[in-house]
SEZA-686087 format. One line per 3 residues: their letters; for each residue x, y, z of C-alpha. Coordinates in pm, whole numbers, m for minus. Example, Ala and Ser with C-alpha at 12.3 -4.5 7.8 and 13.67 -1.06 7.14 Angstrom:
BEGIN
as) 1230 m450 780  1367 m106 714;
END
This chain:
BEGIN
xxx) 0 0 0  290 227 77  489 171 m251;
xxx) 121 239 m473  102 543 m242  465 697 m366;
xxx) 406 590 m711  72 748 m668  251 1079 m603;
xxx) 518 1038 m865  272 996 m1107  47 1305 m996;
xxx) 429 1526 m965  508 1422 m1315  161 1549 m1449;
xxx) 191 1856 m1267  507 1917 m1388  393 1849 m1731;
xxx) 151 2089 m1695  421 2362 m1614  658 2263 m1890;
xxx) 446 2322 m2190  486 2629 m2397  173 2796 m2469;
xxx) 167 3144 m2597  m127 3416 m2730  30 3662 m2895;
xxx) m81 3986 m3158  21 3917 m3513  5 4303 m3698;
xxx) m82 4334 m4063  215 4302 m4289  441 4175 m4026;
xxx) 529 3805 m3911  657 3662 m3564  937 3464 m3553;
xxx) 1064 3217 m3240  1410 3025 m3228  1429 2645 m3115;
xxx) 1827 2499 m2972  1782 2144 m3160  2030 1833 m3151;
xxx) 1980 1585 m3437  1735 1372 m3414  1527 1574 m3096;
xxx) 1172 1618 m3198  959 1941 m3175  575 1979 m3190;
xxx) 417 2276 m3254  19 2369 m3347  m162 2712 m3388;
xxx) m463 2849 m3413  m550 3177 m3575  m866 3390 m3415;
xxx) m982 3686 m3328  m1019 3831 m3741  m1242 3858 m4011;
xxx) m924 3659 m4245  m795 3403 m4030  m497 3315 m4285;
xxx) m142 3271 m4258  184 3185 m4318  437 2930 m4149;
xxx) 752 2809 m4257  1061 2607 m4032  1441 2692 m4139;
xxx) 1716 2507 m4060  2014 2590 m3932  2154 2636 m4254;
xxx) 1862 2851 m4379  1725 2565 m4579  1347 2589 m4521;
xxx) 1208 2259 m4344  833 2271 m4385  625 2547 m4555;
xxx) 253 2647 m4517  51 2910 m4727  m305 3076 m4597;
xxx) m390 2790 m4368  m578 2925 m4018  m450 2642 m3797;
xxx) m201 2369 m3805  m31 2076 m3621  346 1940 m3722;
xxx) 584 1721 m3572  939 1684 m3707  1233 1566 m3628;
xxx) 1598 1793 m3629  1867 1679 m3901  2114 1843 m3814;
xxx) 2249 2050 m3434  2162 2402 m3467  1943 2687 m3448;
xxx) 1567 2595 m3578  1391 2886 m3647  1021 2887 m3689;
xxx) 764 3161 m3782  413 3280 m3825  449 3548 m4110;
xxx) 120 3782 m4160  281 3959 m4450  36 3944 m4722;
xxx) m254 4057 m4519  m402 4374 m4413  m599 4277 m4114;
xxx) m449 4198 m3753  m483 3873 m3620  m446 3737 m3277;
xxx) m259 3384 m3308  m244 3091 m3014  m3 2850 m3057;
xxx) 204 2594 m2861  560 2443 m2813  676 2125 m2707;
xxx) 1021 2026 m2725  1367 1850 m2590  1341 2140 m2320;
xxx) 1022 2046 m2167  1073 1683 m2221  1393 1706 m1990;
xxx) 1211 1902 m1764  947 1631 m1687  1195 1369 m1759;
xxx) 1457 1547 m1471  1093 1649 m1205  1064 1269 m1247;
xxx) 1399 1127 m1142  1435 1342 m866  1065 1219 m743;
xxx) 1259 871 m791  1536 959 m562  1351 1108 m269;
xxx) 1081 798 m298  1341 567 m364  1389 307 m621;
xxx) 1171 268 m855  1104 m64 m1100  1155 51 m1483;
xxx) 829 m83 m1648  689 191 m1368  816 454 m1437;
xxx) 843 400 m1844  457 367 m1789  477 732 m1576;
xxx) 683 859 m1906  423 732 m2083  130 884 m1926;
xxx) 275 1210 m1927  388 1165 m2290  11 1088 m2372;
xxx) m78 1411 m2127  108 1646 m2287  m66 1540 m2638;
xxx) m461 1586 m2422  m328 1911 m2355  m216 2053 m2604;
xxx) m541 1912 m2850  m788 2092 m2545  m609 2409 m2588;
xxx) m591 2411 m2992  m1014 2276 m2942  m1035 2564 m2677;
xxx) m928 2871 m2961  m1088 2655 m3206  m1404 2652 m3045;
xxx) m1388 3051 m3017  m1311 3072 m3402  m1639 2861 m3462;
xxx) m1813 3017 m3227  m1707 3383 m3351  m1852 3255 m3692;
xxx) m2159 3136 m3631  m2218 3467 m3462  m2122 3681 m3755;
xxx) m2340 3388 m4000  m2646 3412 m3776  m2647 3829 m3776;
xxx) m2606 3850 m4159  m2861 3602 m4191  m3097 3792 m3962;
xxx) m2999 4101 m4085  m3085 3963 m4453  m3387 3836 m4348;
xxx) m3512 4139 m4208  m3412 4292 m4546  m3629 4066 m4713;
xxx) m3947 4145 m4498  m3935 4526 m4558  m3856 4520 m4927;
xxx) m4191 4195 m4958  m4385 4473 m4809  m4241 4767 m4957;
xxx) m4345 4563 m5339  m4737 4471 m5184  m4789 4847 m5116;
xxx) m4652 4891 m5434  m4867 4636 m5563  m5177 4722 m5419;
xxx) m5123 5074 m5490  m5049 5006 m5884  m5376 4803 m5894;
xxx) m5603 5072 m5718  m5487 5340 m5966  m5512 5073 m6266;
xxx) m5870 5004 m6129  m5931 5426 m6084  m5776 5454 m6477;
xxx) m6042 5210 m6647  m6333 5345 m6456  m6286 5703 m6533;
END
């Protein structure tokens, strides 16, 4: 009962500390500008990153990845959200960007960043919950790795639902006042044409009698 009770707690300490070590930012992305972030990358470490634009009328833009040679890794033209995963090829600077350039309205942009930096963060919270509990059997705490592994993926997909869910909701807004606006269009100008109607046939009628 003891030993469930610290793996219990190791467990719980490595989701808490997951939930501290992933990068999530808001931030304002101006007309004609772009924002661009820099990633430290060893071969081989991966790096996730997903966005969401909201917050516009044109939710549109640009992303691209460059290597550390200035070789461009992945591309992406007028999209308003996106999830990649890739793996470094080379050590170096990775340097990846949300560019805004070819559009003249301001956008607000949520996105999030997991890489080698948070993974050694809840990969370091959870051996040193290992040494003050003491040892720990492997399959345990590769399923703890696991868990927070699988975690990290929950959270990030609620937050990208989250501002998704406000982009949606934002649109069926606008949708639903056009359409009410239009409708209420429609009902003056049916009985702007019956006055217009009935008014046309009374002074036909007054024409033919006289």
């Amino acid at each position: 009962m003891k030993s469930f009770l610290i793996l219990l707690g190791i467990a719980l300490l490595c989701i808490f500390q997951l939930t501290q070590a992933l990068s999530t930012f808001t931030i304002d992305l101006p007309a004609q500008e772009e924002a661009c972030f820099l990633e430290d990358l060893n071969n081989q470490e991966q790096l996730d990153i997903a966005f969401e634009v909201y917050d516009s009328d044109n939710l549109e833009i640009d992303f691209y990845i460059n290597a550390p040679n200035g070789d461009i890794v992945y591309r992406l033209f007028k999209q308003p959200s996106m999830s990649y995963s890739f793996f470094a090829t080379s050590d170096g600077i990775y340097q990846y960007c949300f560019s805004n350039k070819f559009n003249g309205d301001d956008k607000k942009l949520h996105f999030s960043v997991h890489g080698p930096n948070e993974r050694t963060l809840i990969l370091n919270k959870s051996s040193d919950s290992e040494d003050a509990a003491g040892k720990i059997v492997d399959p345990i705490e590769k399923a703890i790795e696991r868990l927070a592994s699988s975690l990290r993926f929950v959270r990030d997909e609620q937050a990208y639902m989250y501002v998704r869910d406000r982009v949606h909701s934002k649109t069926a807004s606008s949708t639903n006042r056009r359409v009410s606006l239009w409708s209420i269009f429609e009902t003056i100008m049916l009985i702007c044409v019956s006055i217009w109607q009935i008014y046309y046939l009374r002074s036909w009628f007054s024409v033919s009698r006289t």
